[in-house]
C-alpha positions in Angstrom: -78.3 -103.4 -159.8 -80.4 -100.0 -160.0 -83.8 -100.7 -158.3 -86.7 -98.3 -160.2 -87.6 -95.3 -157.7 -91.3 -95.2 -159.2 -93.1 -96.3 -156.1 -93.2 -95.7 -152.4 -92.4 -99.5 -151.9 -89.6 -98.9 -154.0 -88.0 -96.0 -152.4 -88.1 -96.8 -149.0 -86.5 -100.5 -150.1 -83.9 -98.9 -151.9 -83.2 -96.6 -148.8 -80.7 -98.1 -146.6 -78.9 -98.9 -148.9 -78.7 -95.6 -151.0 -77.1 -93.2 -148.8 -80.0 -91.1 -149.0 -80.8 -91.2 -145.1 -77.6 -88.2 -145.6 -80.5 -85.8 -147.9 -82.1 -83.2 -145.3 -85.4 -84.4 -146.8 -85.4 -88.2 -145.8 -83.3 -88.0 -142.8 -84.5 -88.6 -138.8 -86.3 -85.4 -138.1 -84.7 -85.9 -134.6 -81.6 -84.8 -136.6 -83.0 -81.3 -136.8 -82.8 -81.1 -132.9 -79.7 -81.3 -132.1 -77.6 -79.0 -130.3 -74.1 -78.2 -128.9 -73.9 -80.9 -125.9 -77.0 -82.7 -126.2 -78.0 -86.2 -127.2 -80.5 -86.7 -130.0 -83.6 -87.5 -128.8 -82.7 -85.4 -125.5 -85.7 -82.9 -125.8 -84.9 -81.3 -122.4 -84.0 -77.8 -123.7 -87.7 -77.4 -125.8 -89.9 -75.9 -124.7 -92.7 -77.8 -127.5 -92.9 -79.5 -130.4 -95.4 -79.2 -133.0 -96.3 -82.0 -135.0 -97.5 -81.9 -138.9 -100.8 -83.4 -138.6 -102.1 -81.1 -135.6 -100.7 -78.2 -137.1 -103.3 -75.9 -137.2 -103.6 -77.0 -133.6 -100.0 -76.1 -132.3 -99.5 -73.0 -134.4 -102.3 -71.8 -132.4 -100.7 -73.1 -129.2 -97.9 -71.2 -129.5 -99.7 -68.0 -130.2 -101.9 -68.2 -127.1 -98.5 -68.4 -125.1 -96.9 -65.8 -127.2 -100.0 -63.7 -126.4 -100.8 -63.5 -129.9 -104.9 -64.0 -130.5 -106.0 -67.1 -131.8 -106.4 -66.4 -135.6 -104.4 -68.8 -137.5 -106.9 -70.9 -139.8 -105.4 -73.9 -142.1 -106.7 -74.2 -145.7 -106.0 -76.7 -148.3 -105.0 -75.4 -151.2 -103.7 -78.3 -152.9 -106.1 -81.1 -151.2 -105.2 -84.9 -152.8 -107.6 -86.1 -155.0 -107.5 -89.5 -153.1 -109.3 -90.6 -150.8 -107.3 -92.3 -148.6 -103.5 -92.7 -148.5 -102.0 -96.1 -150.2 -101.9 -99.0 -148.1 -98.3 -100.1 -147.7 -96.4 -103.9 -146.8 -96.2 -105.3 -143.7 -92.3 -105.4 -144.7 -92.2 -101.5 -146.1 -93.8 -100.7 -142.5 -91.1 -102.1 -140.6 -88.6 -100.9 -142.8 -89.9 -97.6 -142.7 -90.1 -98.3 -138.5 -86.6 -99.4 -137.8 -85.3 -96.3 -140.0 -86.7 -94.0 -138.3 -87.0 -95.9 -135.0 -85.9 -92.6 -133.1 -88.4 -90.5 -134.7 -91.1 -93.4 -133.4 -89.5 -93.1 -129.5 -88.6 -89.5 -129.4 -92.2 -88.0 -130.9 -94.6 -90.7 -128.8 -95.7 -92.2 -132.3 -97.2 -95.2 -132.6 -95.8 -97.9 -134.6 
């Protein structure tokens, strides 16, 4: 049975189940740190991590200890229209959780 990927709720139903936690673009963004001999989730040979939603934040973090001067400004270019993001299922929320449980530990999110 082919579930319809038009929705959110959808998708991330249809995830475990559809290989797609293999695709770069949904997989654990802990994948991206591994190295040779170290553990996912081992963050011991970073130095920082900047985070999507404190962006402007970091970038500028990392230029004060690069000795770079504090310039970098974030505009929206393509702002959403909404105003405010969808409100999603108890169950899509703890689907969404336990898939990306390591992600959740690792980066100090909350659940």
């Amino acid at each position: 049975m082919c579930v319809p990927l038009d929705t959110f709720e959808n998708f991330v139903h249809a995830l475990p189940e559809s290989g797609l936690l293999f695709d770069p673009h949904v997989i654990p963004q802990t994948n991206f740190l591994k190295l040779p001999n170290h553990y996912i989730g081992d963050l011991r040979h970073l130095d920082f991590i900047a985070k999507f939603e404190q962006l402007e934040k970091d970038i500028n973090y990392v230029a004060q200890q690069c000795s770079i001067p504090d310039y970098f400004e974030m505009r929206h270019l393509n702002k959403s229209k909404l105003s405010a993001a969808p409100k999603h299922t108890t169950e899509t929320k703890k689907i969404v959780y336990n898939l990306y449980k390591i992600d959740f530990d690792t980066f100090s999110y909350k659940q």
